[in-house]
C-alpha positions in Angstrom: -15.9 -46.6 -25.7 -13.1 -48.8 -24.2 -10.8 -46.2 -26.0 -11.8 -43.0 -23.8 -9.4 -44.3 -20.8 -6.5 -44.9 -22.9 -7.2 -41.2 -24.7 -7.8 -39.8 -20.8 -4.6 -41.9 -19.7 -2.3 -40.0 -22.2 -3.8 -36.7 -21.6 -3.1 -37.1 -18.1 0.3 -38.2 -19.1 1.2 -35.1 -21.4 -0.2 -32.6 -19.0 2.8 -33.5 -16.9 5.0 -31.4 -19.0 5.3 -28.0 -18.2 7.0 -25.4 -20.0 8.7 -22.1 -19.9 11.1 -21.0 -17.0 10.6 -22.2 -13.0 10.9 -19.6 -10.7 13.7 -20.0 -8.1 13.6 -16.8 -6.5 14.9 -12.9 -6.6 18.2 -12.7 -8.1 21.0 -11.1 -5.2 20.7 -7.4 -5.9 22.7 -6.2 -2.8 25.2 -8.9 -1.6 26.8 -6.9 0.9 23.9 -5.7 2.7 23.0 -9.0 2.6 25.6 -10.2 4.4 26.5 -7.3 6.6 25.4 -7.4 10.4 24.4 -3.8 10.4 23.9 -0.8 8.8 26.4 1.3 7.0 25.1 4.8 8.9 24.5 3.0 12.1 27.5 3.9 13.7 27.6 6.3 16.6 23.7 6.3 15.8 21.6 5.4 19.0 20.2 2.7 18.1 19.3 -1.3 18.8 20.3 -4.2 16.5 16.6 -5.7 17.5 14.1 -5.8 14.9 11.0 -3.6 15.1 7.9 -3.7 15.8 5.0 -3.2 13.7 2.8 -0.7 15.9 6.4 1.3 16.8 4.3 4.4 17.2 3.2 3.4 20.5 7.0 4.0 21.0 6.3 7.9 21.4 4.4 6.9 24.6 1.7 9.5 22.9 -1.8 8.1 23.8 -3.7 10.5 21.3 -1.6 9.6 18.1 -2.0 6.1 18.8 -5.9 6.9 19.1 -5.2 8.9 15.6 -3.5 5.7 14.0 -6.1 3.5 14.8 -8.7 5.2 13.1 -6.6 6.1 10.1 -6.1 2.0 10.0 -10.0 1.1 10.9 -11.4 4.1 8.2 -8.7 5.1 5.7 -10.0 5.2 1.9 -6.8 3.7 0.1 -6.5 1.2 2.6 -9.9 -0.5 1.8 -9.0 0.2 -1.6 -5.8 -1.8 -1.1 -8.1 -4.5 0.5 -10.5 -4.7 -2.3 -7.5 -5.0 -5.0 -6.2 -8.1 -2.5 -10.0 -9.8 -3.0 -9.9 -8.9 -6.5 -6.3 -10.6 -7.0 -7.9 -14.1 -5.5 -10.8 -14.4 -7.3 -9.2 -14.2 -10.4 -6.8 -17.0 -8.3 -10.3 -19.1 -7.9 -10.8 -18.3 -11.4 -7.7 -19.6 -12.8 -7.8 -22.7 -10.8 -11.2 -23.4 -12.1 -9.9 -23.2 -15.9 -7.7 -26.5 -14.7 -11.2 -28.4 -14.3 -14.0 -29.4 -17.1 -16.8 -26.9 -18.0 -19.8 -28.4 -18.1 -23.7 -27.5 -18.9 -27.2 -28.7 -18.0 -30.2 -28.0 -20.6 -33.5 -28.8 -21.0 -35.7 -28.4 -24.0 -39.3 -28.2 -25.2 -39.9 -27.4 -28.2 -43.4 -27.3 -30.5 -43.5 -26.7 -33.9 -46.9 -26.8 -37.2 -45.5 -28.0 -40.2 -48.3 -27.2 -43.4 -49.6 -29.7 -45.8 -46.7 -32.4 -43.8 -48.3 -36.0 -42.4 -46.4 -36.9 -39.3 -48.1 -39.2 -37.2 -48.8 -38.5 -34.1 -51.2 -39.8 -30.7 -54.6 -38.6 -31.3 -55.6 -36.9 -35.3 -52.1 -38.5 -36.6 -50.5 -35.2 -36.3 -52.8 -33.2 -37.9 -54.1 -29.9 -37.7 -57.5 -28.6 -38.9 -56.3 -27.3 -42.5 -53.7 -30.4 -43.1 -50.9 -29.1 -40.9 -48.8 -31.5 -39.0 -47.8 -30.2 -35.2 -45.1 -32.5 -33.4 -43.5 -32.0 -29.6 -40.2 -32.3 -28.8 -38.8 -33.1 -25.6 -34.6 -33.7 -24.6 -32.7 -32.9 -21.4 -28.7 -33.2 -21.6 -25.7 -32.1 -20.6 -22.5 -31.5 -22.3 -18.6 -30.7 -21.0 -15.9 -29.6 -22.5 -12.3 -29.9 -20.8 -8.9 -28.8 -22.3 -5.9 -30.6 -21.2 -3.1 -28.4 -19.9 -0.7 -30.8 -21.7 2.2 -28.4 -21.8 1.0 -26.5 -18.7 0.2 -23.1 -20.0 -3.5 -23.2 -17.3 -0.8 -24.1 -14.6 1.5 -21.2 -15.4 -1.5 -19.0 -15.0 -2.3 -20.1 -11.4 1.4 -19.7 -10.9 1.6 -16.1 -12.6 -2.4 -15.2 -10.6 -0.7 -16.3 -7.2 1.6 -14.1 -6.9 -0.4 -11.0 -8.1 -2.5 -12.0 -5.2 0.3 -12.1 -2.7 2.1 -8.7 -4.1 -1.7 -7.1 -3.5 -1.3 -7.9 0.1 2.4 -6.8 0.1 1.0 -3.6 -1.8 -1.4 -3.4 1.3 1.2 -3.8 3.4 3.1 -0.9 2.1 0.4 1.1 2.3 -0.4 0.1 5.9 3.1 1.8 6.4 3.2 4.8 4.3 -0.5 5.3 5.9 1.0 5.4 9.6 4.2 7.3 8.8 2.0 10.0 7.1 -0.1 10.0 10.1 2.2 10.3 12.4 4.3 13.0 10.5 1.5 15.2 10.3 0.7 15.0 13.6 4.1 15.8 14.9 3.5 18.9 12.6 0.5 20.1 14.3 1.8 20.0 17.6 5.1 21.6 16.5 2.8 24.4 14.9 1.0 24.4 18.1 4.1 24.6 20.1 5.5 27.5 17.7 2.1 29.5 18.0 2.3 29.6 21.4 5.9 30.4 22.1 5.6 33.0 19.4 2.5 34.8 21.0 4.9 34.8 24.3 7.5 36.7 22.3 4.9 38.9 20.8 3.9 40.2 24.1 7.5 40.4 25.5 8.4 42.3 22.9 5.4 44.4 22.8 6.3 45.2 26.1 9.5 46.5 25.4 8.4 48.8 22.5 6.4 50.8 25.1 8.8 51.1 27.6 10.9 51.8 24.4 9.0 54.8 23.3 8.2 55.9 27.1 11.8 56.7 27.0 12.0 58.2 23.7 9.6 60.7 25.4 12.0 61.3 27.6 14.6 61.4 25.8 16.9 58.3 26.6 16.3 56.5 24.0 16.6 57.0 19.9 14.0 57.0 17.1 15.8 54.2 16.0 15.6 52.3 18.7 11.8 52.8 18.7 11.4 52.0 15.1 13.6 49.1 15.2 11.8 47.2 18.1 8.5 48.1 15.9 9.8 46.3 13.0 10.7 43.3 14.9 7.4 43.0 16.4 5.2 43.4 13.2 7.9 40.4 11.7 7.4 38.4 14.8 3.1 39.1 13.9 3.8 37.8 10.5 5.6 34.4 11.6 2.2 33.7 13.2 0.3 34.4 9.7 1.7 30.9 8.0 2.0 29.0 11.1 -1.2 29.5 11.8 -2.4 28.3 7.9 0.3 25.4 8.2 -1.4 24.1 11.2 -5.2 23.8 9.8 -3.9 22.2 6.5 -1.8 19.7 8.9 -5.3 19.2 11.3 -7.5 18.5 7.8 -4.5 16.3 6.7 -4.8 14.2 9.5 -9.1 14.0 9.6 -8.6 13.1 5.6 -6.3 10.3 6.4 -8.6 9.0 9.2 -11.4 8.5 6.6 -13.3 11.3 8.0 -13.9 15.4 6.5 -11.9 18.1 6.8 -12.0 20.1 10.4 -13.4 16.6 12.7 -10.2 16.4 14.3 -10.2 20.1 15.6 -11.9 19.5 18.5 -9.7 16.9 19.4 -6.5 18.3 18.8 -7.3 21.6 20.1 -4.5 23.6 22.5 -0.9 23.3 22.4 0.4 19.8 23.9 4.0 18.3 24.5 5.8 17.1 20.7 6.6 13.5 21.4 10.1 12.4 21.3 11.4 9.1 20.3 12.8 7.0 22.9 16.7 7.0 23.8 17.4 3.9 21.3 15.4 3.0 18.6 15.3 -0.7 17.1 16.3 -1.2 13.3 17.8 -5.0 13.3 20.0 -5.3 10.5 19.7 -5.0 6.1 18.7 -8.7 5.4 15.9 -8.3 7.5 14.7 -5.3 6.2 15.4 -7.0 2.9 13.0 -9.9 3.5 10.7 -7.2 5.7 9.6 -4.3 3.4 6.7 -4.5 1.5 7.6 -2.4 -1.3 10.3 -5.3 -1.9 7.9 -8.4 -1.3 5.4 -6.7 -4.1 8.5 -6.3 -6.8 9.5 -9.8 -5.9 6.1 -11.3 -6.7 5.5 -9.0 -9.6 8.9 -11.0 -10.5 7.3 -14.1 -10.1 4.0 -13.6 -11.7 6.4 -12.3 -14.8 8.7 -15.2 -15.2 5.4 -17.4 -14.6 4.0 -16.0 -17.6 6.9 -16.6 -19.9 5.6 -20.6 -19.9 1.9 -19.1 -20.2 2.9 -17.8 -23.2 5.5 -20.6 -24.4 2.5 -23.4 -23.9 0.5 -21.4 -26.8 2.9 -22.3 -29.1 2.4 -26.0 -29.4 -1.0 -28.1 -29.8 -4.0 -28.2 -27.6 -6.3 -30.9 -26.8 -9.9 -30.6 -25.8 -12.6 -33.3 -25.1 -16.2 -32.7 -25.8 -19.2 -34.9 -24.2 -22.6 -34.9 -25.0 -25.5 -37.2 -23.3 -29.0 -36.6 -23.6 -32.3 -38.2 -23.7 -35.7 -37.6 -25.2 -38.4 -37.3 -28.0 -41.2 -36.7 -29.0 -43.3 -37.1 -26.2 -42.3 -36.8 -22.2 -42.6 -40.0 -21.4 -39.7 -40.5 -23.4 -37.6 -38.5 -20.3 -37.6 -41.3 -18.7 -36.6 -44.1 -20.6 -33.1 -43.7 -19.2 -31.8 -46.7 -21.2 -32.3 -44.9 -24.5 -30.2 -41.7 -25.1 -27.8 -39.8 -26.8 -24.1 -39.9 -26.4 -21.2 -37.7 -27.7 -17.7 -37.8 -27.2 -15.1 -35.9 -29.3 -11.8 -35.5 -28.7 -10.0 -32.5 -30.6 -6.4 -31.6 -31.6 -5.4 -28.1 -32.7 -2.1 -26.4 -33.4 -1.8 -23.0 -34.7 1.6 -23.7 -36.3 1.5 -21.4 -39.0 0.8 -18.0 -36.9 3.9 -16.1 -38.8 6.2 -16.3 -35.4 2.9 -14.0 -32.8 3.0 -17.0 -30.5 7.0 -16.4 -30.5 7.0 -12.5 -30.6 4.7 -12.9 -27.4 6.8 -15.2 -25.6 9.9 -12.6 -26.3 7.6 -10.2 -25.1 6.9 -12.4 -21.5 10.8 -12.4 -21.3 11.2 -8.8 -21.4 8.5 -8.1 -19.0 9.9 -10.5 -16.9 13.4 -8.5 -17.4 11.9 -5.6 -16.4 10.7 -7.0 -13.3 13.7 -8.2 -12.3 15.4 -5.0 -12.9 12.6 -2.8 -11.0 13.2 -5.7 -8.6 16.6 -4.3 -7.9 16.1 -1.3 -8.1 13.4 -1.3 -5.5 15.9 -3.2 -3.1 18.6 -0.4 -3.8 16.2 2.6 -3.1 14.7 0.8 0.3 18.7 0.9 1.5 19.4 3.9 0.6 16.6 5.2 2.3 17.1 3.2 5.4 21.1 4.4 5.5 19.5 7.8 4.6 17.0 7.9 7.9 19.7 6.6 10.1 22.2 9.2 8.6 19.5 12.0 9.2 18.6 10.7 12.5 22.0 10.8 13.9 22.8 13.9 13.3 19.6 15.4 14.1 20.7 13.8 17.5 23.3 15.8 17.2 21.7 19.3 16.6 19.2 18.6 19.3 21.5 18.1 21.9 23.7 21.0 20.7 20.2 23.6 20.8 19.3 22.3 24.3 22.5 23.4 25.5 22.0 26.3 24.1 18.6 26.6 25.5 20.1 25.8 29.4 22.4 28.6 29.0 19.7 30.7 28.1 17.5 29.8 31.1 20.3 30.0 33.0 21.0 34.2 31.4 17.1 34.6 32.1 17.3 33.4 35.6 20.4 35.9 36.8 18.7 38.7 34.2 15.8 38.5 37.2 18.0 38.6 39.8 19.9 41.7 38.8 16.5 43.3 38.1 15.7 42.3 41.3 18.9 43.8 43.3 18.1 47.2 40.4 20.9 46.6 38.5 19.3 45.7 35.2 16.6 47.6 33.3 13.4 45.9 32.9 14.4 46.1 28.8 17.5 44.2 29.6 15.4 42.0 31.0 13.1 41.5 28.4 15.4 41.1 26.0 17.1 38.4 27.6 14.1 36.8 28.3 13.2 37.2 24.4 16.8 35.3 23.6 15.2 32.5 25.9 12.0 32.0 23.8 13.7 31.9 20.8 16.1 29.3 22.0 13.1 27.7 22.9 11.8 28.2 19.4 14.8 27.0 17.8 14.9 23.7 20.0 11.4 22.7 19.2 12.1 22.6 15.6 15.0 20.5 15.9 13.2 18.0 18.4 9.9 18.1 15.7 12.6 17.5 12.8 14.0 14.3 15.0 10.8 12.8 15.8 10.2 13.2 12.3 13.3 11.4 11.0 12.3 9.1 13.7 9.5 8.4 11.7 11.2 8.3 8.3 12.9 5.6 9.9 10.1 3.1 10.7 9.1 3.6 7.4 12.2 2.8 5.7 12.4 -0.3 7.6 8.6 -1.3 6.2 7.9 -3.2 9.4 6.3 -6.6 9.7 2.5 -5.9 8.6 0.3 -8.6 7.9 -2.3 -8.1 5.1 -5.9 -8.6 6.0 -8.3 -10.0 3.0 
């Protein structure tokens, strides 16, 4: 027995050697960003060199979006999907940290058996049974561990390697905390667009239905063509069928948004029913600068732990290559009768120490730790690549959102000047010095300036929105 400590001692001593590659971190994939101050495509862009915040929808000063958001956080399907992956990812932590500790087992037994023609003796008849059977009782309780010493620390690489698959499943539920609110918000901006489009389009249908009947009242007098008549037909029934798809658009955008709220199809109708303003994005919008979003988006913080679990593995599967030691233990007391259960002073004791090396394995055990180093090559490569694509989308957004700027303002000039023709196309009509169809059709150039500038301000509150989430935000994963 006085052996066990010095066997325990030198386990404990081996176990201190650890195997395979330390991780150290993601290898530079885009120095420049890295070091730059700003963005690339964030010149003449209206922006702010201030980081963002996470909840940047509130930004669009839009109180039933935000409402919309934070039901699609509370209810949203993939989310708690994304959240049962994350508790999923730390039990098998628990579990691996467990492995690092002794297994060990309780039992108790009773046991009876009738032997024929045998003569035990036993309390009472000697053992024996009516037709020169024997019968004996057996009583034991013990318990027995096992523990196998991590001596080259393959069990540590393990917790290392389970880790960080639990932190990239709360990066992956960070990601999808942002993807889940840009959707949101993108299909909102969609349904009011279509709203807005609906309505200004049922304003030109009635305009213009207008001036087909004063159109044909003069062809029935005869100061006006067939042509004319047929021509202001033809753009009426077009103008009819730009309400056709619109109107589909918007109910595939309204069960878009009730689907990602977690609820059915049609429960945000209610709601979201009548036209209402598009929100804009404010006059500067916050981006900070690449090394934060570097650090910051959460499709990058799960390829960098995936990384890590990956080179973690490569000593996983480098410690199965040399010997393992376990150590078995076995106490127990009994006999055959139940007072013997407590005669604590007699029992059983066991313990084996074990050596094992599957040395001659034909080179498996090296073919899988090649295999860990590719994987973990992979990773890093999908590690870079995922920190290329997240700049070129952010450079992409800001490029978009810039020139978007750009169109907006130019289409809102455009739009004064029409107001501006409507306004003194009134006045003349007044003073009778216009037609009424002049009139009209001036008016009709005004709603579809009006048109043409709520496009262009849904497509830059949309690129407003492709922006947050190319920047990925600052989410914090919840277990």
């Amino acid at each position: 027995m006085n052996r066990l400590p010095i066997a325990l001692s030198l386990a404990g001593l081996l176990a201190g050697c650890t195997v395979g590659p330390n991780y150290s971190g993601p290898p530079v994939a885009a120095p420049r960003a890295a070091a730059s101050p700003t963005f690339v495509r964030a010149s003449d862009a209206p922006v702010l060199d201030q980081p963002p915040v996470a909840r940047w929808w509130e930004a669009l000063g839009d109180p039933t979006l935000s409402a919309i958001e934070a039901r699609a956080l509370a209810a949203n399907p993939d989310l708690a999907a994304a959240q049962a992956r994350i508790r999923q990812a730390r039990a098998d932590l628990r579990q691996q940290k467990a492995n690092l500790l002794p297994n060990g087992s309780a039992t108790a037994l009773y046991a009876h058996a009738r032997f024929p023609g045998l003569n035990l003796e036993q309390s009472g008849d000697n053992g024996q049974g009516g037709n020169g059977a024997s019968n004996i009782d057996l009583y034991n309780v013990g318990f027995d561990a096992t523990w196998e010493v991590d001596l080259f620390g393959g069990q540590h690489r393990a917790v290392e390697a389970a880790r960080a698959t639990a932190q990239k499943a709360e990066a992956d539920l960070a990601d999808a905390q942002v993807s889940l609110t840009a959707e949101v918000a993108q299909a909102y901006v969609n349904v009011r667009d279509r709203q807005t489009r609906i309505a200004l389009n049922q304003r030109s249908i009635a305009m213009q239905a207008q001036m087909l009947t004063l159109t044909e009242q003069r062809y029935q007098r005869g100061t006006a063509s067939r042509l004319d008549v047929e021509r202001l037909r033809n753009q009426l029934e077009s103008t009819h069928a730009d309400v056709t798809p619109l109107s589909a658009e918007l109910e595939a955008y309204l069960d878009e948004l009730a689907t990602l709220t977690g609820d059915e199809p049609g429960a945000l109708d209610t709601t979201l029913a009548g036209a209402h303003a598009l929100p804009l994005p404010p006059a500067r919008v916050a981006i900070g600068d690449p090394a934060a979003l570097l650090q910051r988006r959460p499709d990058i913080r799960a390829a960098e732990r995936t990384l890590a679990a990956d080179t973690a593995r490569i000593g996983q599967a480098q410690a199965a290559r040399f010997p393992k030691l376990s150590f078995m233990g076995i106490v127990g007391i009994g006999g055959t009768g139940a007072s013997d259960l407590t005669k604590l002073d007699d029992f059983t004791a066991l313990i084996a120490p074990q050596l094992s090396w599957n040395f001659l394995d034909f080179g498996r055990n090296a073919a899988k730790v090649h295999q860990a180093e590719a994987v973990r090559d992979e990773a890093q490569a999908k590690y870079r690549s995922a920190v290329l694509a997240a700049l070129r989308d952010a450079e992409d957004s800001l490029s978009r959102f810039r020139y978007r700027r750009i169109t907006v303002a130019a289409l809102a000039r455009g739009k004064a000047a029409a107001d501006e023709a409507a306004t003194l196309s009134r006045q003349r009509y007044a003073a009778g010095t216009t037609t009424l169809i002049d009139l009209l059709d001036t008016e009709r150039r005004q709603i579809n300036a009006e048109q043409d500038l709520s496009v262009a301000e849904a497509g830059l509150t949309g690129d407003f929105v492709a922006i947050q989430k190319a920047l990925g935000l600052g989410w914090n994963a919840a277990g």
